[in-house]
N, C-alpha and C positions, 0 to 999 in steps of 0.2 A: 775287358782288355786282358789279354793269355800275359802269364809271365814273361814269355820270350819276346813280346812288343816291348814291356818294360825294361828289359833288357839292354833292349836296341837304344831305346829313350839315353839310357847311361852310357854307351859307348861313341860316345863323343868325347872331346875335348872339357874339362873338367867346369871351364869356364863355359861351356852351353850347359852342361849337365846343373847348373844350378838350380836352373829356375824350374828345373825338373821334381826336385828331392825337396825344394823349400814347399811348405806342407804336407810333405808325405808324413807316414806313419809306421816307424819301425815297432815292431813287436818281438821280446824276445822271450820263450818260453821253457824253464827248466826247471825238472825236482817239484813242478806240481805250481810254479810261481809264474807270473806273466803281466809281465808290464810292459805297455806301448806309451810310443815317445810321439810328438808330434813334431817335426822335425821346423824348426824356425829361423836357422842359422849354419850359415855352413862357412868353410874357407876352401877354396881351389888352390891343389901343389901341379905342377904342371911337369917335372922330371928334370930331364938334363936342362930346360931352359929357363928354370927357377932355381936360383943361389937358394930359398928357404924351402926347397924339398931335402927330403932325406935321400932323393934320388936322384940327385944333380949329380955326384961322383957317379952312378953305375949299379949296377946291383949287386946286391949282395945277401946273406943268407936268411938277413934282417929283414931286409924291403922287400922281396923276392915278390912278393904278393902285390904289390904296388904297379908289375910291369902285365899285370892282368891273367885274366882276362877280367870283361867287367862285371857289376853287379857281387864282386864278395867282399871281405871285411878285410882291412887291413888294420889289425890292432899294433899299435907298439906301447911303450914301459918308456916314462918320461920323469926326468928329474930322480930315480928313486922311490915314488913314492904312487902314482896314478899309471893309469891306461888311458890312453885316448882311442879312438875306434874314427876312421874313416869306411867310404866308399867308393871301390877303384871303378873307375871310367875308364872313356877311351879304347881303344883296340891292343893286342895282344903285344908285347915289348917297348910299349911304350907308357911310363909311370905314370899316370894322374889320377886324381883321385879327390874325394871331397871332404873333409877332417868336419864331422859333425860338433860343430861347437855351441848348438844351443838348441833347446825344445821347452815344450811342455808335456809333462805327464798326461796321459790321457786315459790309462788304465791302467790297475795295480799301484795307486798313488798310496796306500797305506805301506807296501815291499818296499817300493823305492824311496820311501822316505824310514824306513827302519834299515836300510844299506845305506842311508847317507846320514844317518846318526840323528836324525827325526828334526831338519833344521826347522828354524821358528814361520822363515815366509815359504809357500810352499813354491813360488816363481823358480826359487833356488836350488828345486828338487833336480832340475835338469841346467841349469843356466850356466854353461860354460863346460867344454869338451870330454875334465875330469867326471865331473858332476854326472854329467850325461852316461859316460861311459857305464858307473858305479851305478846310477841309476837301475838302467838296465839289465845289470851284473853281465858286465861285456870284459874280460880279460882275454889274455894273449894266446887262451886257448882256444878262441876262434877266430885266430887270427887266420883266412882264407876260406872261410867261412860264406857262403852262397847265401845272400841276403833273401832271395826268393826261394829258402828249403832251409825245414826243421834243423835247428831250433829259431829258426828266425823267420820272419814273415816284413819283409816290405812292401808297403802300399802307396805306391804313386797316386799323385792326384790324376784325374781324366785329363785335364790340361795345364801345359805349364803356368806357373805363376804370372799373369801378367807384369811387365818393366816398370807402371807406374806403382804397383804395390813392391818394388823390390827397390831397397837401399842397398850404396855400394861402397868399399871405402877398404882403406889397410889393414894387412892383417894383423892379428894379436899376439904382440910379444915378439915377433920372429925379429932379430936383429941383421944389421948389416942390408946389404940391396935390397934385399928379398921381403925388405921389411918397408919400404921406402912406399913413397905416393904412386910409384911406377909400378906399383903392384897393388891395384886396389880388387883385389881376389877374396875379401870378405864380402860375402851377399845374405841377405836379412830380411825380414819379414817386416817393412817398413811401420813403425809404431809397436812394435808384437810386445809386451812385459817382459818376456822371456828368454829377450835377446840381453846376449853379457854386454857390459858398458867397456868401450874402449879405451885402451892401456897401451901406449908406447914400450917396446922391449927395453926393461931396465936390466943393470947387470945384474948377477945375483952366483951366489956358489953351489956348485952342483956337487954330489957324490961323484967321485968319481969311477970315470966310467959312462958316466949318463952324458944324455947331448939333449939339450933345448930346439936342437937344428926341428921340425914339422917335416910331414910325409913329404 
């Protein structure tokens, strides 16, 4: 399958594009390093019609990347302190996209765990959206970045995920509507180790400046 099928696979609606990308295999390679992720968890932002996208207000110079086209990286700077990395779907002006929020390492597991300060379970190496990001070494300078061209290589599976291997439920952390049961836009690799454990948005204080709001 040519890259431009896989393509097509992702320019759908955020919420088809799931069962696409859960099992896929992002590889990113730079300065001689290369770690692939096995993608286990995702969350769908859907745009102007989700309160917890970053692009329910509109675009702007931040999200730009978000209103497509599809198949490239939308990184943003969260809290101060991480990168998160999604996947923009969908068709051209319209935002969706899929915030990779968990994997396993599946090559370069010695890198990615010297970027992530050599934690003790290796599950953790990828387990939750920062994690994953730093894994990778994914920051904001490929943010719009062409998932299928150097320095990145994404590998759909041949078929999507079958429904009975996929779990579904609310997202993490996002507060307010967007956060609620009416938004069950987390999709999981039903039993996988490697999926993050569910967390209701608590308050918390930000630098300011920084927004909690997801793509």
């Amino acid at each position: 399958m040519g890259f431009s099928r896989d393509r097509e696979r992702l320019a759908v609606p955020a919420t088809e594009a799931a069962p696409h990308l859960l099992g896929a295999v992002l590889t990113h390679e730079a300065e001689g390093e290369r770690v692939s992720v096995r993608i286990t968890e995702v969350e769908a932002y859907m745009g102007d019609v989700d309160p917890g996208s970053h692009a329910f207000r509109g675009r702007t110079a931040r999200n730009a990347t978000m209103f497509g086209p599809a198949g490239h990286l939308y990184v943003y700077f969260t809290y101060g302190m991480h990168y998160c990395a999604n996947v923009v779907c969908g068709t051209d002006g319209f935002a969706t996209g899929l915030l990779l929020r968990g994997g396993e390492v599946v090559e370069g597991a010695d890198i990615a765990a010297a970027r992530r300060g050599n934690p003790r379970n290796s599950l953790d190496l990828a387990r939750g959206p920062a994690r994953l990001a730093q894994a990778l070494g994914i920051a904001r300078g490929l943010d719009g970045a062409d998932v299928f061209a150097s320095p990145l290589q994404l590998a759909l599976p041949p078929e999507p995920v079958p429904a009975a291997q996929v779990s579904t439920g609310p997202r993490v952390g996002v507060s307010g509507p967007g956060g609620t049961a009416d938004y069950p836009w987390r999709y999981w690799l039903t039993g996988d180790p490697t999926v993050s454990k569910y967390r209701p948005a608590q308050p918390r204080k930000r630098p300011a400046g920084a927004t909690a709001r997801r793509p």
